[in-house]
C-alpha positions as CSV (number, residue, x, y, z in Angstrom):
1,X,36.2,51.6,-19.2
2,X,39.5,52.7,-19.1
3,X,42.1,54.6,-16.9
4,X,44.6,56.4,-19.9
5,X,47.7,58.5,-18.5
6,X,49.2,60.9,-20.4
7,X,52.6,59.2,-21.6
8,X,54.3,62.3,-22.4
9,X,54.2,64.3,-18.8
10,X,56.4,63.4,-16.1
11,X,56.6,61.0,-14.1
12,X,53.4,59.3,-16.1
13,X,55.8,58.7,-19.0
14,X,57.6,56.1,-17.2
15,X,55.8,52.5,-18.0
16,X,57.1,51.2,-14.9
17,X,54.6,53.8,-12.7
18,X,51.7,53.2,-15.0
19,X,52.1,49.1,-14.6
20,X,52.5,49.3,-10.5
21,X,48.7,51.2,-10.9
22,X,47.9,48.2,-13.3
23,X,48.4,46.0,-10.2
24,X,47.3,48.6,-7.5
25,X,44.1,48.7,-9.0
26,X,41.5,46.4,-7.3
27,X,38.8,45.5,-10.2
28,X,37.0,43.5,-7.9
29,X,36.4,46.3,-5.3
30,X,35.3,48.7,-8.7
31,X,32.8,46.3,-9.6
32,X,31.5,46.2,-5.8
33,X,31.1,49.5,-5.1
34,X,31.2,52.0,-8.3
35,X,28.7,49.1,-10.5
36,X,27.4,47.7,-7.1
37,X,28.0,44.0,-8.5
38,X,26.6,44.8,-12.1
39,X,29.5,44.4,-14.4
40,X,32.3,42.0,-14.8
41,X,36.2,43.4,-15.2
42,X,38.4,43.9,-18.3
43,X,40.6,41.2,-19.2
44,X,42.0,42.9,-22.4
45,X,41.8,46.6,-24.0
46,X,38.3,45.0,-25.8
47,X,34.9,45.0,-25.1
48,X,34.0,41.1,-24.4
49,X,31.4,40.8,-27.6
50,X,31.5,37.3,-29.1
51,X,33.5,38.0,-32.2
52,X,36.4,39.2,-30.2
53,X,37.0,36.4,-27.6
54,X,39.2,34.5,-29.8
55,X,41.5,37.3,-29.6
56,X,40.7,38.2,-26.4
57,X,41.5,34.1,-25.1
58,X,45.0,34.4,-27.0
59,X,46.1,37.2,-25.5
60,X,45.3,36.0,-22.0
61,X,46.6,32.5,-22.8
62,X,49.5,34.2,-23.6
63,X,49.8,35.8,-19.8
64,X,48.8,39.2,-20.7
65,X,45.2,39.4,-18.8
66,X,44.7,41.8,-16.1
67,X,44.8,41.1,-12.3
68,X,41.0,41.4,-11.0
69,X,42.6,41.9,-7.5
70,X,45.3,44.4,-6.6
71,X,48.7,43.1,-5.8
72,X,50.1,46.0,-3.8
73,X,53.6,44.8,-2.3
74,X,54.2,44.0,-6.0
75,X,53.0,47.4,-7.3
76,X,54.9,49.2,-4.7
77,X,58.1,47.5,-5.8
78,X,57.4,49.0,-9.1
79,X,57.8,52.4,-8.2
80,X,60.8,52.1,-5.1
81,X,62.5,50.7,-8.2
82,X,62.2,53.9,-10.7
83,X,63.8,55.3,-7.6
84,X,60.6,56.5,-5.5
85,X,60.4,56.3,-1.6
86,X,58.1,56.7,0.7
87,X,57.8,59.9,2.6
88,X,56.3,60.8,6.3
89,X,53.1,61.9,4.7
90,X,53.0,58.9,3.1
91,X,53.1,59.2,-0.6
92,X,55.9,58.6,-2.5
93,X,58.6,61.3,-3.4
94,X,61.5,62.3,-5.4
95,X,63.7,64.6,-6.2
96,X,61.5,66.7,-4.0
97,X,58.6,65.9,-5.9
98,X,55.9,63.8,-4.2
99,X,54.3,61.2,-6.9
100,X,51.1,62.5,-7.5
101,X,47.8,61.7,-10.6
102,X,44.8,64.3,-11.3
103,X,42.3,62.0,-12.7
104,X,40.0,64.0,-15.2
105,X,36.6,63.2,-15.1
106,X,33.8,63.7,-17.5
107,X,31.0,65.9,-15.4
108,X,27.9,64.0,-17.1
109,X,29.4,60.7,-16.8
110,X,28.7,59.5,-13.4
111,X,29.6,55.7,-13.9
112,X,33.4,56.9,-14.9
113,X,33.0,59.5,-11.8
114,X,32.6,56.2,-9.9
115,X,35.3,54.6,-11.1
116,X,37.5,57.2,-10.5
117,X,36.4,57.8,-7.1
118,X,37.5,54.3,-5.7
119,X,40.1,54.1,-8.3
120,X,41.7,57.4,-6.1
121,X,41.1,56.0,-3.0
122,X,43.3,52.4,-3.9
123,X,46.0,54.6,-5.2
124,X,46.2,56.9,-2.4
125,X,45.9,53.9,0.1
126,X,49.1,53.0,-1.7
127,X,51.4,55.7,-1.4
128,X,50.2,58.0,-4.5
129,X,48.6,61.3,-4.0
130,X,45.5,60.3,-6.2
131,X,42.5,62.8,-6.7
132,X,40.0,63.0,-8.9
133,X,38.5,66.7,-11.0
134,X,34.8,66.8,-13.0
135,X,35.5,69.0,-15.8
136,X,32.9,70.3,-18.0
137,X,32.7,68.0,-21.0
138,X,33.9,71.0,-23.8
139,X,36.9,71.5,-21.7
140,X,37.5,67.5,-21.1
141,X,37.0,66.8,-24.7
142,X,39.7,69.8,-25.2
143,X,42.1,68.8,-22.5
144,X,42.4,65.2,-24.2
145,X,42.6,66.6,-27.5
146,X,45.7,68.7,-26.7
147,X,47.3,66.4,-23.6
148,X,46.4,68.8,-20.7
149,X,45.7,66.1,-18.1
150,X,47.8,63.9,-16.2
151,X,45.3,60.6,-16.7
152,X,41.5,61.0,-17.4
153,X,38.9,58.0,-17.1
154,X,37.7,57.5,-20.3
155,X,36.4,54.3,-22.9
156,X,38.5,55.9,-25.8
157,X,40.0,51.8,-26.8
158,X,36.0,51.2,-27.9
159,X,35.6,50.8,-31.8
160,X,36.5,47.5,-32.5
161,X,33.0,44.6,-31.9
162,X,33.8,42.0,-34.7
163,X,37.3,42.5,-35.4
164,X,40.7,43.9,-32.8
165,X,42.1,46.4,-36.0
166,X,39.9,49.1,-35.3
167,X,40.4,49.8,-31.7
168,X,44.0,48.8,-31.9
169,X,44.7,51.0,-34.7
170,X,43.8,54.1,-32.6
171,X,46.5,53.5,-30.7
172,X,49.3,53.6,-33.5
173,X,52.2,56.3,-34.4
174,X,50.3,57.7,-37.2
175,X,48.0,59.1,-34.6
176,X,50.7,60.7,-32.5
177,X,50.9,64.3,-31.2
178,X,53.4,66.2,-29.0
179,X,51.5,68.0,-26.2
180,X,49.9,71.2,-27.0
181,X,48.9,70.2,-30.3
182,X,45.4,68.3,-31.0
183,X,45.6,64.4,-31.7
184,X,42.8,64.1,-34.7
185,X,39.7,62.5,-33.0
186,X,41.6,61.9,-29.9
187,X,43.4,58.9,-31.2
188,X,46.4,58.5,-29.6
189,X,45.5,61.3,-27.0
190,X,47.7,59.2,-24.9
191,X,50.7,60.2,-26.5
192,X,52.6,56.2,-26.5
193,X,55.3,56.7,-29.2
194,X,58.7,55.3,-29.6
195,X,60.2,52.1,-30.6
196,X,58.1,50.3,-28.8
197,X,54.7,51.8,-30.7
198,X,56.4,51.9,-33.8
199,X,56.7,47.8,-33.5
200,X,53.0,47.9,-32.5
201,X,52.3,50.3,-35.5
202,X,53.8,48.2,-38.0
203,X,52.1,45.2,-37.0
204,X,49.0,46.6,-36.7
205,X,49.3,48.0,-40.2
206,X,49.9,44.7,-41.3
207,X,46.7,43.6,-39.6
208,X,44.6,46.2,-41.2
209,X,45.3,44.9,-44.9
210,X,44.3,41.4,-44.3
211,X,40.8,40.3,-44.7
212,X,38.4,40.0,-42.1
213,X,39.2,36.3,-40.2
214,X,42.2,35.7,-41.7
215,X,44.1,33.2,-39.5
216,X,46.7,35.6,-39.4
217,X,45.8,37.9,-37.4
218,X,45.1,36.1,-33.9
219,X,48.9,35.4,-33.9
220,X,49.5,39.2,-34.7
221,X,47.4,41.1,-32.3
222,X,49.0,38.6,-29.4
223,X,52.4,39.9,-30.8
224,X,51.8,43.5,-31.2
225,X,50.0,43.2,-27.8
226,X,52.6,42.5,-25.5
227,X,54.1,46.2,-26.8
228,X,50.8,47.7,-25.4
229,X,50.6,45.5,-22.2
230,X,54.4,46.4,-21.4
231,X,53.9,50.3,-21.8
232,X,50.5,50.3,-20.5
233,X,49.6,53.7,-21.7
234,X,46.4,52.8,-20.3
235,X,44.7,50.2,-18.3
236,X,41.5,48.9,-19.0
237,X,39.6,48.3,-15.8
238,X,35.6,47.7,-16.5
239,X,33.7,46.2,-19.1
240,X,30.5,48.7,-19.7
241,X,27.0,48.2,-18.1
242,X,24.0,50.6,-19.4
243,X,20.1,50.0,-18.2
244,X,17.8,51.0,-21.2
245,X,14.0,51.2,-20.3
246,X,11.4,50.9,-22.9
247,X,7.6,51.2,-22.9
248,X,5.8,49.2,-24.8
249,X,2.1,51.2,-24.0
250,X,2.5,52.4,-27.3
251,X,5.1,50.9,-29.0
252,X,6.0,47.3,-29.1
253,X,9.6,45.7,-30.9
254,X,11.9,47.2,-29.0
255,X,15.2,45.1,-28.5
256,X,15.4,42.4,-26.3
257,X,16.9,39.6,-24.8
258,X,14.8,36.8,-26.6
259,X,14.6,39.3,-29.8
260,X,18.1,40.7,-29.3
261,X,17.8,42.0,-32.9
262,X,20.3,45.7,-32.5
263,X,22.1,47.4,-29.8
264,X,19.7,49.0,-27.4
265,X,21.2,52.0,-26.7
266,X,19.1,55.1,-28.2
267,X,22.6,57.1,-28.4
268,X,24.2,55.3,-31.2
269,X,23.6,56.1,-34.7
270,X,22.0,52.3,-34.8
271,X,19.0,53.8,-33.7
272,X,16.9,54.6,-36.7
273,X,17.2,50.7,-37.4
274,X,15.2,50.2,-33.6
275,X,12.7,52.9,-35.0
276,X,12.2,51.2,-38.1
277,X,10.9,47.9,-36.1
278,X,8.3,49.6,-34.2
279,X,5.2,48.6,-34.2
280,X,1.9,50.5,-32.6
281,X,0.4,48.3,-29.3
282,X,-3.1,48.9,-30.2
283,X,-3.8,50.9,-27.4
C-alpha cells in the first residue's frame, strides 16, 4: 500500500516535500494501529513475494530502503529548506499559503481508509494540514485518471510477483499525462516526468527486452531506482494483508498453507484455477 502525490500540483511537485513525508511517516505506528500488528512494512515499491527479494535486498543494500520509524526533526528540515516556516497555527506556510495534502480515499476500501487516517494524523502532528476524503469509487477511479487529487492512498506499484519490469514500467514517460487529460489505465497517474524519469524510462526499457533472470537486470533496477527513491512520487508504506475464509462443509481443496497451490483471493482472475480443484466433502 501506497501513498502517491500528484507530482504535477503545487507544492506536491517539489521531491523535497514528498521525501520529508517519506520520513514523517511512522510505518511502525501504521502497522499497530490501522493492521493492528498484522502486516509487516514496505521496504521497496514491491510486494515482498520470493521471486522479487533479490531485487528487493539490492536495492536496500544499496541504502535505498524505507525508514520503519519516522524521523521528524529530519523531515521537518526538508521542508524549512524549500523555504516553509512554521506558522502560529502550526502548519507550515508560504507565500501566504499554508502547506496543506487532501488524501483521497477509496470509500469501499477500509484498510487504505486506515492507513490514511493515521497517516493524517503523523502529518498534521508535524506541521502539515493533512486530512483525509472517501470518494465514491467511480469518481476516485476518475480523479486518478485525470490528476484531480493532491495524493490518494492507493496500491497502483502492484503488477510485478516474479519479475520488477512490470510494476516499474508503470511508472515510465510513455505513460505520462498533463493534468486534465486521462493517463491510460492509470499508469503514471502520478504524473513524475522530467529528466529524471526519462533516465528511469530508458533504463527500464532496457530491462524489459532482456530475458526473464538475466543477471543484468538486478544491477539495472538498483540504478534506475535511485531516480524513483530521489523523486519519491510516491511512498510505499504497507505490504498487503487479506483474511480469506473457506468452508469446507461442502467443498474441500481450497488453498492453503500446507497446499499453498494458487493465490487465495476469490477477486483475481486466478480463481477459476481454485474452482477447478474442488472437490465435494461427502456430506
Amino acid at each position: 500500500r501506497q501513498m502517491s502525490f500528484n507530482t504535477d500540483a503545487a507544492p506536491w511537485d517539489d521531491a523535497a516535500l514528498r521525501n520529508a513525508v517519506n520520513l514523517l511517516i511512522d510505518r511502525q505506528q501504521v502497522i499497530d494501529v490501522a493492521y493492528e500488528g498484522t502486516t509487516i512494512p514496505s521496504q521497496t515499491m514491491f510486494v515482498e513475494y520470493g521471486g522479487l527479494m533479490p531485487y528487493i535486498d539490492a536495492i536496500t543494500a544499496a541504502g535505498m530502503t524505507l525508514p520503519l520509524n519516522a524521523d521528524v526533526e529530519a523531515g521537518k528540515a526538508l521542508i524549512e529548506g524549500a523555504g516553509w516556516t512554521m506558522g502560529s497555527n502550526g502548519f507550515y506556510e508560504k507565500d501566504g499559503q499554508t502547506l496543506a495534502v487532501e488524501i483521497q480515499t477509496h470509500e469501499a476500501f477500509i484498510e487504505k481508509q486506515r492507513i490514511a487516517a493515521v497517516v493524517v494524523e503523523q502529518l498534521r502532528n508535524a506541521g502539515i494540514d493533512a486530512s483525509t476524503r472517501n470518494v465514491a469509487g467511480a469518481t476516485w477511479d476518475d480523479n486518478k485518471r485525470n490528476g484531480n487529487y493532491s495524493a490518494v492512498m492507493d496500491w497502483d506499484a502492484c503488477g510485478s510477483i516474479n519479475e520488477p519490469w512490470n510494476s516499474m514500467n508503470r511508472f515510465t514517460n510513455r505513460f505520462y499525462k498533463p493534468i486534465g487529460e486521462p493517463s491510460p489505465g492509470t499508469n503514471n497517474h502520478v504524473r513524475w516526468h522530467g529528466e529524471d524519469n526519462d533516465a528511469y524510462s530508458a533504463i527500464v526499457e532496457q530491462i524489459g527486452v532482456l530475458p526473464l533472470g538475466d543477471p543484468a537486470i538486478e544491477g539495472m533496477v538498483v540504478e534506475a531506482y535511485r531516480y524513483l527513491y530521489d523523486a519519491m512520487p510516491f511512498i510505499p508504506i504497507t505490504q498487503a494483508r487479506k483474511l480469506v475464509p473457506f468452508d469446507t462443509t461442502y467443498w474441500t481443496g481450497w488453498p492453503t498453507q500446507e497446499n499453498n497451490y494458487n493465490h487465495p483471493a476469490t477477486w483475481w482472475q486466478s480463481t477459476h484455477q481454485i474452482i477447478h480443484n474442488l472437490q465435494p466433502a461427502g456430506q
